[in-house]
N, CA, C and O atoms as a DFTB+ gen file, in Angstrom:
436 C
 N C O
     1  1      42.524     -23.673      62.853
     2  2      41.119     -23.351      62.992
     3  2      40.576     -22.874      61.633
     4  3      41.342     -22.147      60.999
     5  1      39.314     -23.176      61.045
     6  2      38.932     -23.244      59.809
     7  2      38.390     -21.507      59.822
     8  3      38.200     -20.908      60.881
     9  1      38.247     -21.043      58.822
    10  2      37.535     -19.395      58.572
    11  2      36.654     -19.458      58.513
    12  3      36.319     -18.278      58.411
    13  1      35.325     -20.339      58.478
    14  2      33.987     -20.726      58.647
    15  2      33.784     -20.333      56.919
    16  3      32.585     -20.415      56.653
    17  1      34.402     -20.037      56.005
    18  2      34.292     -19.626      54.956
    19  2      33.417     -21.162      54.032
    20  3      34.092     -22.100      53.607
    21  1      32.418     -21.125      53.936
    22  2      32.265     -21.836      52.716
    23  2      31.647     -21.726      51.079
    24  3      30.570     -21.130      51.047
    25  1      32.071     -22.127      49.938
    26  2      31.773     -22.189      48.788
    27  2      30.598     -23.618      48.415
    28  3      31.097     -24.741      48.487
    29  1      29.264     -23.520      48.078
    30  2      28.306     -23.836      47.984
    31  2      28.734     -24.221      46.251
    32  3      29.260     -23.297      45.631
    33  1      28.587     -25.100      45.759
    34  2      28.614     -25.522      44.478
    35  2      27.707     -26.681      43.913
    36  3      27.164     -27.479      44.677
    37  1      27.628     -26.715      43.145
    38  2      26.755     -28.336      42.546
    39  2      27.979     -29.298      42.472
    40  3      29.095     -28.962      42.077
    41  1      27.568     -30.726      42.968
    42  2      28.325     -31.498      42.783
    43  2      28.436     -32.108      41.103
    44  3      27.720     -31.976      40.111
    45  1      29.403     -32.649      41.316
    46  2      29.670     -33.215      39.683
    47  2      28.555     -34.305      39.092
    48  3      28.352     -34.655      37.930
    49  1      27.771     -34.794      40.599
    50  2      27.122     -36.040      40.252
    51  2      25.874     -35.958      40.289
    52  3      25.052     -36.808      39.946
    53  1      25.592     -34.220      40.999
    54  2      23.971     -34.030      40.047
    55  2      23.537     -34.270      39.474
    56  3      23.887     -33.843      38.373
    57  1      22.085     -35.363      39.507
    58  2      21.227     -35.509      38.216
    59  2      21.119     -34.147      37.152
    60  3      20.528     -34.007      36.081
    61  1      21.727     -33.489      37.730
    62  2      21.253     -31.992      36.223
    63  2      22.579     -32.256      35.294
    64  3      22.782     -31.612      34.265
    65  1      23.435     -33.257      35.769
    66  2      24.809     -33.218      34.466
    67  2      24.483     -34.388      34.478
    68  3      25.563     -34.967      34.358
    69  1      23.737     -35.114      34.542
    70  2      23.302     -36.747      34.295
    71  2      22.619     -36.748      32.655
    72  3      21.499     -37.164      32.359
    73  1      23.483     -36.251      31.865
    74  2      23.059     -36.226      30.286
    75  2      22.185     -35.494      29.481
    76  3      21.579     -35.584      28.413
    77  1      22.430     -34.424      30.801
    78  2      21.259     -33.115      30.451
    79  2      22.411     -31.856      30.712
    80  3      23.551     -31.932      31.171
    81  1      21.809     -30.946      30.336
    82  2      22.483     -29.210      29.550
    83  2      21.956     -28.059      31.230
    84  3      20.799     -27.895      31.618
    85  1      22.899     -27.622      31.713
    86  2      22.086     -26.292      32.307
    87  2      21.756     -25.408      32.000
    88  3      22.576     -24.490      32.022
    89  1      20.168     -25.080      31.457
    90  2      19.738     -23.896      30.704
    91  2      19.472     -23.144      31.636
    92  3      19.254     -22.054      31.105
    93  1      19.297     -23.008      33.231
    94  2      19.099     -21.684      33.720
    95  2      19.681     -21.669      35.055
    96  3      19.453     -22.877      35.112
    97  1      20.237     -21.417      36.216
    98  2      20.018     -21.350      37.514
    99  2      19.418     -20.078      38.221
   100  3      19.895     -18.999      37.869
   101  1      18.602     -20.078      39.007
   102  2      17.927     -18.852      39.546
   103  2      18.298     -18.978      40.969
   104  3      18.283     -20.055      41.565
   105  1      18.610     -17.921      41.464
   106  2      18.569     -18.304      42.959
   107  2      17.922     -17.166      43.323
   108  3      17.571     -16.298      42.524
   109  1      17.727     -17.130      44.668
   110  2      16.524     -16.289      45.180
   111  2      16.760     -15.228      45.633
   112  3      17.669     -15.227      46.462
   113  1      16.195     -14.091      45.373
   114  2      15.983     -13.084      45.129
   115  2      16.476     -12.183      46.717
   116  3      17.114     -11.130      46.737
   117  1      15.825     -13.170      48.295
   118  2      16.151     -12.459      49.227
   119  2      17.640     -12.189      49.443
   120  3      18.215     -11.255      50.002
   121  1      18.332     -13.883      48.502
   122  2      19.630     -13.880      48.846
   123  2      20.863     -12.197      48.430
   124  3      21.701     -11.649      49.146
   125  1      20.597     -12.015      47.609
   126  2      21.301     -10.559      47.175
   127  2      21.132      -9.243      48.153
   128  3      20.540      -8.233      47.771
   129  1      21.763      -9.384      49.553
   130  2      21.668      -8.155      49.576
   131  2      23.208      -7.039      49.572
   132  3      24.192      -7.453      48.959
   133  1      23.253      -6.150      50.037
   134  2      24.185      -5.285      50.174
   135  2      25.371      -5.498      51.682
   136  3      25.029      -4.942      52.726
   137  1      26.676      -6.295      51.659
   138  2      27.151      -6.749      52.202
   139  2      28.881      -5.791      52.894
   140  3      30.007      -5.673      52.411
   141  1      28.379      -5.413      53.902
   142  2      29.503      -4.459      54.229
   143  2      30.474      -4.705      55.218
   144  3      30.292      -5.877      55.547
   145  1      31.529      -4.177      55.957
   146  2      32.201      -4.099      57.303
   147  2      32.230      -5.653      57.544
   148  3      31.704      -6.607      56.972
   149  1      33.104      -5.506      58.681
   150  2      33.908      -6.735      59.368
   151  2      32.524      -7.944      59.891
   152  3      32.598      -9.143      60.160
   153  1      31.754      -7.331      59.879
   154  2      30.747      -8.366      60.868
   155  2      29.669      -8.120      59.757
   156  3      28.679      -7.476      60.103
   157  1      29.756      -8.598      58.347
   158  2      29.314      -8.722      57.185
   159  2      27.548      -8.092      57.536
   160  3      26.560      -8.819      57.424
   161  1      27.508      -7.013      57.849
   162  2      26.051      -6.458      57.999
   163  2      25.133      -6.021      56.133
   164  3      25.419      -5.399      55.109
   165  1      24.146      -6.718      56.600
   166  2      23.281      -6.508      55.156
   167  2      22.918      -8.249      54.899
   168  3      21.820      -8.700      54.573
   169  1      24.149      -9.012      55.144
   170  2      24.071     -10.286      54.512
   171  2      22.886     -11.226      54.919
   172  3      22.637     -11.444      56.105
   173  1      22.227     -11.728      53.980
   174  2      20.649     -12.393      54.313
   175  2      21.307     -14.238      54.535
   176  3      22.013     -15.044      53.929
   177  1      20.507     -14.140      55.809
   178  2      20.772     -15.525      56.662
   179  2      20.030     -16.734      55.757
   180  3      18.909     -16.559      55.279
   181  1      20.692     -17.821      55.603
   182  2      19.938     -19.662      55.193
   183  2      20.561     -20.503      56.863
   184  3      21.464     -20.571      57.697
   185  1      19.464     -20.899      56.509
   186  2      19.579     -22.460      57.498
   187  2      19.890     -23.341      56.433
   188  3      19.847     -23.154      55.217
   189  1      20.210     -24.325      57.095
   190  2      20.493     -25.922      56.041
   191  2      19.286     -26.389      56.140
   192  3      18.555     -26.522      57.122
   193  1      19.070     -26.734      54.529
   194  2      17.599     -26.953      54.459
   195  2      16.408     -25.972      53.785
   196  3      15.277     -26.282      53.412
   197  1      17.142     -24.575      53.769
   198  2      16.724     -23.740      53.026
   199  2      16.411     -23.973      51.424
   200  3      17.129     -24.811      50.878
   201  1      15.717     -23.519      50.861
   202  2      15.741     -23.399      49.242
   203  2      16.394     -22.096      49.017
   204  3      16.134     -21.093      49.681
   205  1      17.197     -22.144      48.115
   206  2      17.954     -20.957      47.890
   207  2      17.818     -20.822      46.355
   208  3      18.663     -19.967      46.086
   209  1      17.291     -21.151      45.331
   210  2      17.325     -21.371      43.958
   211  2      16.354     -22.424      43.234
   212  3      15.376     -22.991      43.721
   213  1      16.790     -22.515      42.172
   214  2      16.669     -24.183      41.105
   215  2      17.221     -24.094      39.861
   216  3      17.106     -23.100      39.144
   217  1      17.634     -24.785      39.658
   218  2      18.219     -25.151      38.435
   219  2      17.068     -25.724      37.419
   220  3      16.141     -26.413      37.843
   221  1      17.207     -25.390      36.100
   222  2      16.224     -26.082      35.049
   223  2      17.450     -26.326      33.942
   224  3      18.357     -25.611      33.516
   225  1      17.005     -27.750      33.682
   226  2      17.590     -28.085      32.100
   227  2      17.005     -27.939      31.155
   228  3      15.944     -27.318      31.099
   229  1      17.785     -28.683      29.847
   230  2      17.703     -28.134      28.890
   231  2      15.783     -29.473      28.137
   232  3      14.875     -29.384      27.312
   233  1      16.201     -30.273      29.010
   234  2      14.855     -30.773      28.635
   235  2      13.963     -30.887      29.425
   236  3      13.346     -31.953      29.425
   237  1      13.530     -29.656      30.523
   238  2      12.873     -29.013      31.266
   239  2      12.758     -29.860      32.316
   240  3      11.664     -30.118      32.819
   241  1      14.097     -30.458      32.814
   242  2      13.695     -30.785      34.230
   243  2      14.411     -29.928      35.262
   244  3      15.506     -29.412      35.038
   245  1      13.714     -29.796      36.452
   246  2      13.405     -28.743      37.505
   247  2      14.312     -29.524      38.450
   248  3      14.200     -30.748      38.520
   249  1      15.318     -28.776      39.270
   250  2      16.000     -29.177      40.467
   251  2      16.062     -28.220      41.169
   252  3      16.555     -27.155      40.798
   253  1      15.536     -28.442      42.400
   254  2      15.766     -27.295      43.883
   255  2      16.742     -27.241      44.106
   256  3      17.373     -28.298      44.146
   257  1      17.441     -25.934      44.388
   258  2      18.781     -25.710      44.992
   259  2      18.382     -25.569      46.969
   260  3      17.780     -24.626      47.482
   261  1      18.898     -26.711      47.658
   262  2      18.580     -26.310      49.015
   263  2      20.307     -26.231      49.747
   264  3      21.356     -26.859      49.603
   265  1      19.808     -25.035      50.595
   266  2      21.301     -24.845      51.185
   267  2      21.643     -25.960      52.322
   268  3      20.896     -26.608      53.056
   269  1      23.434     -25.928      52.150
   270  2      23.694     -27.267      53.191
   271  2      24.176     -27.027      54.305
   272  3      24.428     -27.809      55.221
   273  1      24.364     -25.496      54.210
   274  2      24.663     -25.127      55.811
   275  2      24.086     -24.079      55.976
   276  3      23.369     -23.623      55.086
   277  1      24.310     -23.291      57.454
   278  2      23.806     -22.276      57.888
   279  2      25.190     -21.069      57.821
   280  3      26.403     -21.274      57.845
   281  1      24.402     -19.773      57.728
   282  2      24.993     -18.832      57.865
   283  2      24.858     -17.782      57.143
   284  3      23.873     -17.943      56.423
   285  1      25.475     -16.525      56.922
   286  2      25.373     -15.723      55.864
   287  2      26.132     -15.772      54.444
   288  3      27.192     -16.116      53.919
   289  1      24.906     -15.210      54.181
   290  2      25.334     -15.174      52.291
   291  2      26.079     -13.654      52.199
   292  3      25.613     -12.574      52.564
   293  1      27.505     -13.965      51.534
   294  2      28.413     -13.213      51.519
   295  2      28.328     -12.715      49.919
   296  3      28.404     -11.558      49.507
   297  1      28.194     -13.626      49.346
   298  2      28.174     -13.086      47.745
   299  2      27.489     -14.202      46.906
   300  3      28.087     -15.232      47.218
   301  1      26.533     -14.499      45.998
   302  2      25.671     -15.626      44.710
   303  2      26.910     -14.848      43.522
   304  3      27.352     -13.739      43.222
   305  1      27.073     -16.467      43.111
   306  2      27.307     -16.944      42.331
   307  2      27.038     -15.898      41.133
   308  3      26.057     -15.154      41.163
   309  1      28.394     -15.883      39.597
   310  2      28.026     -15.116      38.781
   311  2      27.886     -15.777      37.174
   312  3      27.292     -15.522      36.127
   313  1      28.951     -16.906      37.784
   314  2      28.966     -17.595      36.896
   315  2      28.690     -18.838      36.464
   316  3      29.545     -19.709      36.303
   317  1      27.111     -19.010      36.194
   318  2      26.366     -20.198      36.337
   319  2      26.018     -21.201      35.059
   320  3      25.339     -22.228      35.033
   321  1      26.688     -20.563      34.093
   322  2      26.831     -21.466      33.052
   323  2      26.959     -23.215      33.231
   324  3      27.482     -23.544      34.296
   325  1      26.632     -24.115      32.509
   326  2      26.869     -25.248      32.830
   327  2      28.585     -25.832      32.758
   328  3      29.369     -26.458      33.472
   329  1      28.561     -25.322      31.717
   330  2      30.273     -25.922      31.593
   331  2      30.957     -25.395      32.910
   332  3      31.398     -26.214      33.716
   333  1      31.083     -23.638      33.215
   334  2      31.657     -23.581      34.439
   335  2      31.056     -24.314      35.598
   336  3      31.886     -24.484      36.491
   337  1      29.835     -24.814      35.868
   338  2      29.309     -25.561      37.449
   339  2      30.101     -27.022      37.071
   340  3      30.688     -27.719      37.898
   341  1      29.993     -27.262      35.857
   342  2      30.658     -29.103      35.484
   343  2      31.864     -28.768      36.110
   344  3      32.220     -29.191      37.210
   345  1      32.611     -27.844      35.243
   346  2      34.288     -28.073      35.666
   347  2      34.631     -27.378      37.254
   348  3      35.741     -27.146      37.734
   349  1      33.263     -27.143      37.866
   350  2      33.790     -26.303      38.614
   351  2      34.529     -25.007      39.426
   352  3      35.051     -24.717      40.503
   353  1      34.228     -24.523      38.278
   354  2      34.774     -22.865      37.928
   355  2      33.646     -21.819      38.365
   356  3      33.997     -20.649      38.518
   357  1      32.419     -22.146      38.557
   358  2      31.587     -21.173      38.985
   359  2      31.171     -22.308      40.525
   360  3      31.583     -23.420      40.854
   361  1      30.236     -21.396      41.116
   362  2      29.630     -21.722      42.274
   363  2      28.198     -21.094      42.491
   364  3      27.890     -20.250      41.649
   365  1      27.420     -21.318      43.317
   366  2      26.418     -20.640      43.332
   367  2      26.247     -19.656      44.868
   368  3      25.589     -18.617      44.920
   369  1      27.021     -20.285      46.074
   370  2      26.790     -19.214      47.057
   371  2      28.512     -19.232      47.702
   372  3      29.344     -20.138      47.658
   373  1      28.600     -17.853      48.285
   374  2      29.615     -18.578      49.232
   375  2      28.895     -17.616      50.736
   376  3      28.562     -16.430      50.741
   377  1      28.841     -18.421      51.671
   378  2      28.540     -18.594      52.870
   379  2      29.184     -18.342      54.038
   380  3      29.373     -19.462      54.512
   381  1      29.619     -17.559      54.758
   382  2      30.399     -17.184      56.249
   383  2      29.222     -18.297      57.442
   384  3      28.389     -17.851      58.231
   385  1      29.553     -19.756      57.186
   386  2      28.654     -21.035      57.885
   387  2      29.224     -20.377      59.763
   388  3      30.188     -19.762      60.219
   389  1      27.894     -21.007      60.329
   390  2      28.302     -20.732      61.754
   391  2      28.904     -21.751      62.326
   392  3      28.448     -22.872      62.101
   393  1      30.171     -21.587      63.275
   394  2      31.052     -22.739      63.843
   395  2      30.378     -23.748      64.023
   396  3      30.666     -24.651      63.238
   397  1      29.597     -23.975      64.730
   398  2      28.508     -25.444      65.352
   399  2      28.357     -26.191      63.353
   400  3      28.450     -27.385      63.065
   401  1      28.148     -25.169      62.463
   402  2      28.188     -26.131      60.896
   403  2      29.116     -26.444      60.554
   404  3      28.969     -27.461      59.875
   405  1      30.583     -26.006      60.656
   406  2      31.700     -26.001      60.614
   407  2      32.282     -27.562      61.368
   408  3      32.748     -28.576      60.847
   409  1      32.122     -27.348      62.210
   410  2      32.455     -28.636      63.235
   411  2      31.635     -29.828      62.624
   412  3      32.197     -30.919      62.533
   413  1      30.214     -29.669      62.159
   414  2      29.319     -30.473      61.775
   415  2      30.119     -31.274      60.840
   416  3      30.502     -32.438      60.963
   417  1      30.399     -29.989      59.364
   418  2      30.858     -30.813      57.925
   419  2      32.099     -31.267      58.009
   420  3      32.374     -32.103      57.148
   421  1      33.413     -30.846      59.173
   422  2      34.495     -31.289      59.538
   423  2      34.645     -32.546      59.751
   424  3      35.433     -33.210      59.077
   425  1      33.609     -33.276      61.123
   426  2      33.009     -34.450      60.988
   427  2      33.571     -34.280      62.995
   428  3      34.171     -35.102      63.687
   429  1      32.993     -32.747      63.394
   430  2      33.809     -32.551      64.374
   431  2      35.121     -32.589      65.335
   432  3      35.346     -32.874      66.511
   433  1      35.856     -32.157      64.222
   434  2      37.416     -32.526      64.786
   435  2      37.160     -31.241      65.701
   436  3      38.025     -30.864      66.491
């Protein structure tokens, strides 16, 4: 049975590494809150489909960050540099997704 745990990242094949630089990621402001105890109280809820951010490059093009599942935001991302999102070393959310999303991105096993 999966931990409903998920890590939110940019894929490798984002138009923002399509021969362009990441000069900023912002994500949103409600997402940060104060995250405590077993039943993660404080943590601010996304639906899939949410905007949670955007990314801007280095030759000012604008990309929405929208979330792909539901659930709580456990901790944003610290390390948003481009080289770490390329190689994959940073992330931008990680997410406690609710089972019904879980089953969804599984492909419902």
């Amino acid at each position: 049975s999966p931990n409903h745990v998920c890590v939110v990242r940019l894929a490798a094949t984002h138009p923002c590494f399509d021969g362009r630089r990441v000069s900023s990621v912002t994500l949103a402001s409600h997402l940060g809150g104060n995250v405590s105890g077993k039943k993660k109280k404080g943590a601010a809820h996304v639906d899939a489909g949410d905007d949670v951010g955007e990314v801007v490059c280095d030759d000012g093009a604008r990309f929405p960050l929208v979330a792909g599942v539901r659930g709580r935001v456990l901790e944003r991302g610290a390390r948003l540099a481009h080289d770490d999102l390329l190689r994959r070393e940073g992330f931008l959310l990680i997410v406690l997704a609710t089972a019904k999303d879980v089953e969804r991105l599984l492909g419902g096993r």
